[in-house]
N, C-alpha and C positions, 0 to 999 in steps of 0.2 A: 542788847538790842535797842533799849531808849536812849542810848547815847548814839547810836549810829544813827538813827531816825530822826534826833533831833540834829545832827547835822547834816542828814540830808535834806530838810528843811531847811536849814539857812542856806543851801547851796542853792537849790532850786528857787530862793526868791531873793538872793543876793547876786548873783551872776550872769552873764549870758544875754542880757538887754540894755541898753542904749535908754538913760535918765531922761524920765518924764517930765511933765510941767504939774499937772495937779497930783492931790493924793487924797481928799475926802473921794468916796467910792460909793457912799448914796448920793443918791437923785436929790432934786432939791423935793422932788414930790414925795419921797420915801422919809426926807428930813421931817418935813411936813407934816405925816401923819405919824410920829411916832407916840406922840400923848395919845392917839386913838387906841394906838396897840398897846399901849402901858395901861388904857383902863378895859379895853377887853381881855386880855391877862388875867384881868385880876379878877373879873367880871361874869365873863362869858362861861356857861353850861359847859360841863366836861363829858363829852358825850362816850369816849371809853378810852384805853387807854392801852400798850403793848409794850414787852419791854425794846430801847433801843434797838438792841442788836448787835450794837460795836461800842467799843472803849471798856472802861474797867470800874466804868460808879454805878453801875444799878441804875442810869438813867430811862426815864420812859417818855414813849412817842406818845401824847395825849392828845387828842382830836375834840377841838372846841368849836361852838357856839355860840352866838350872840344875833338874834334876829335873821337877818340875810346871809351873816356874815357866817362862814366856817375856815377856819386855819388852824394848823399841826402845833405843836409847840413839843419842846425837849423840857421834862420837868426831871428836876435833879436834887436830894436831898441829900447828898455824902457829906459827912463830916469826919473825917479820918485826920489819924496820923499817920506819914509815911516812913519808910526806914532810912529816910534822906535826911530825914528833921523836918518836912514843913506838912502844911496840910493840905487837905484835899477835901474842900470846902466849897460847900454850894453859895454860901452868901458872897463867892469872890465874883460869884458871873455877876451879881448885882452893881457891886462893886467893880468891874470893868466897863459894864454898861455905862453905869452915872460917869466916870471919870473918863470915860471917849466922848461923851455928850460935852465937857466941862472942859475938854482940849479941842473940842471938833475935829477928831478921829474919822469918824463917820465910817464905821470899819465892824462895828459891835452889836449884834441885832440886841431890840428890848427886850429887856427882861426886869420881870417885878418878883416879889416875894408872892407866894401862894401855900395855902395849907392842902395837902390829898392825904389821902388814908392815912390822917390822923400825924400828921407828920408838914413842919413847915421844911419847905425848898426854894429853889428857885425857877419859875417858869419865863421859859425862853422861846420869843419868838421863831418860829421853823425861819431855815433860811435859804430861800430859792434860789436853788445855783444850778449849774450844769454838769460842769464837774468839781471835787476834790485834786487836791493838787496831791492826795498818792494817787487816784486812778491816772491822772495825767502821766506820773512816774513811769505806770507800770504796763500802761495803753502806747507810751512814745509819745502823747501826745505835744505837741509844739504851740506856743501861741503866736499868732498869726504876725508879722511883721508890721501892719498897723499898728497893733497895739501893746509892741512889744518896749515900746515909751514908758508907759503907766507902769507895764510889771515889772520893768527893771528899778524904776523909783519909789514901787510897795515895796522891793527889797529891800530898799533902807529904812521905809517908814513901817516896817514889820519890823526890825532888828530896833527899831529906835524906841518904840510901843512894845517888845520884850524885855529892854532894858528899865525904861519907868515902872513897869509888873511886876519886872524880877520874873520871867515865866521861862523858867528852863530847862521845860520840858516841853517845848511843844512838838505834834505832829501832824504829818501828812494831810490825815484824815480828817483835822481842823482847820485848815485854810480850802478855802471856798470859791474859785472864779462865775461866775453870772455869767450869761449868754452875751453880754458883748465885755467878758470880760475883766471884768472887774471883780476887785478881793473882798470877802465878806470872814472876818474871822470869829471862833465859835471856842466853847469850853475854856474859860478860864479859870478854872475849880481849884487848878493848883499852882496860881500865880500867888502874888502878893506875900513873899517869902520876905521875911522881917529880923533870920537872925544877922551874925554882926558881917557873915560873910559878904551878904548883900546890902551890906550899908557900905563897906570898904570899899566895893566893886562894883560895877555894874557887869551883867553877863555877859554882854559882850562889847567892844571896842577895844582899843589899844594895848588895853592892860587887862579885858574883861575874861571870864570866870571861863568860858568857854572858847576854842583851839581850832583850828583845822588841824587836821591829824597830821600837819608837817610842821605843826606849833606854831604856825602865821595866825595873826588876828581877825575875827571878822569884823570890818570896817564898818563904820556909819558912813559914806563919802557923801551923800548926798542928803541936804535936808530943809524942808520948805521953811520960809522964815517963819510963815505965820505962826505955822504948828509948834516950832523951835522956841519963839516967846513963849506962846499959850505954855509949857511946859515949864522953860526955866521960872515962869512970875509963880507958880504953883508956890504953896508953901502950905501948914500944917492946916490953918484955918479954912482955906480956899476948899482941898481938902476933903478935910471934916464936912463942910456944909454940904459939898456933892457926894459924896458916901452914904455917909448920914450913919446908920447903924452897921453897916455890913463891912466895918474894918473896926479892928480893936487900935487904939491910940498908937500904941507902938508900929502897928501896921501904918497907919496915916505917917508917923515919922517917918517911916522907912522909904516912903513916897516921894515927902521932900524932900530927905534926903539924897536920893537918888535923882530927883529934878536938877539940882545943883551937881552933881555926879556929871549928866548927859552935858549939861553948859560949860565944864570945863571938857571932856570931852570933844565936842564942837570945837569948842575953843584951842582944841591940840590939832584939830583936822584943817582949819582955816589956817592956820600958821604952818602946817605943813602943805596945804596946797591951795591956798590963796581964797579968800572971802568969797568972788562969784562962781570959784570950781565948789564950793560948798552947800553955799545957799543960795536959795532962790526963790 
């Protein structure tokens, strides 16, 4: 079932729409306050707390405080092995966080480290959307022809941002549209997969790990310049500094390594279909 789900995810945000022009998905005002949210995180009274509801970590819906201010957060403490080989680790949303900050993503709500019942996790900003792109699945719903630009070019800068993670498993119930639209992606617990599979490959493109079940590739075809730098200049130090503690060394390797992965990659898709059908 997690292999069919996670490629109905790349279908539903690789397919079907006409390439956009931008791809950061916060506001510049949401840009803006994100240190606010990173020290009320960290800060603000835990007024009570419930489990999630859905997914498979024990995460809980905590409802905070700080003066005026009251907002939800997903607090998540899993530290597992899976029977896949990688894990299923809360420091990775920390670790997603900083490194879409460090690429300018703009795609990752904040999240900081936090102790509750006795136990460090990581708490994560709630992330106000409208719907989930499985109720969209499973409602029919369509996005509107406006802004059917934007979501066909999160297609590729989701496939491109799964590929520097390594995250291949995502689903449904983690990608996130806002009310005009726009993708907000959530749980990255069991990205940042560091054995040598994922240093030889990336998950998906040409040659990557993961198929349409007729064995064709799923393509990166499109991809913004800036973001495409910001990723190939990555390297172990860079890194290091934006993580900080929430990746073990060979994780950070596996990072670079895979930054240099995506730029040949690019580099195979310009040459097969010309530099401005590429980038932009």
């Amino acid at each position: 079932m997690a292999k069919r789900r996670s490629a109905v995810v790349l279908l539903v945000l690789g397919l079907a729409f006409v390439a956009p022009r931008a791809f950061g998905q916060f506001t510049p005002e949401e840009i803006s306050r994100r240190g606010f949210w990173e020290t009320f995180l960290e800060t603000a009274e835990i007024l009570r707390a419930e489990p999630l509801g859905s997914g498979v970590t024990g995460s809980m819906k905590v409802y905070l405080k700080s003066g005026d201010v009251e907002k939800k957060a997903a607090w998540k403490c899993v530290d597992d092995r899976l029977a896949t080989g990688g894990l299923d680790c809360w420091r990775f949303e920390i670790a997603a966080y900083r490194l879409d900050k460090l690429i300018g993503l703009n795609m990752v709500p904040p999240a900081v480290e936090r102790e509750y019942l006795g136990r460090k996790g990581a708490l994560v900003l709630w992330a106000d959307s409208k719907y989930s792109a499985l109720a969209m699945s499973e409602q029919g719903i369509q996005i509107p022809e406006a802004a059917s630009d934007r979501a066909a070019k999160m297609g590729y800068v989701f496939r491109l941002w799964q590929c520097l993670i390594a995250n291949d498993d995502p689903t449904l119930e983690n990608i996130l549209y806002t009310e005009d639209w726009r993708i907000i992606l959530i749980d990255h617990s069991r990205a940042f997969r560091a054995d040598k599979e994922y240093t030889d490959r990336l998950v998906l493109g040409v040659d990557g790990i993961k198929k349409h079940e007729n064995g064709s590739p799923y393509l990166i075809r499109r991809v913004p310049r800036d973001l495409f730098a910001r990723i190939t200049d990555l390297d172990e130090a860079a890194v290091k500094r934006a993580v900080g503690p929430y990746l073990t060394d060979r994780e950070i390797y596996a990072v670079a390594v895979r930054a240099k992965l995506i730029k040949a990659e690019i580099a195979t898709m310009v040459h097969h279909y010309g530099e401005d059908s590429v980038l932009y």
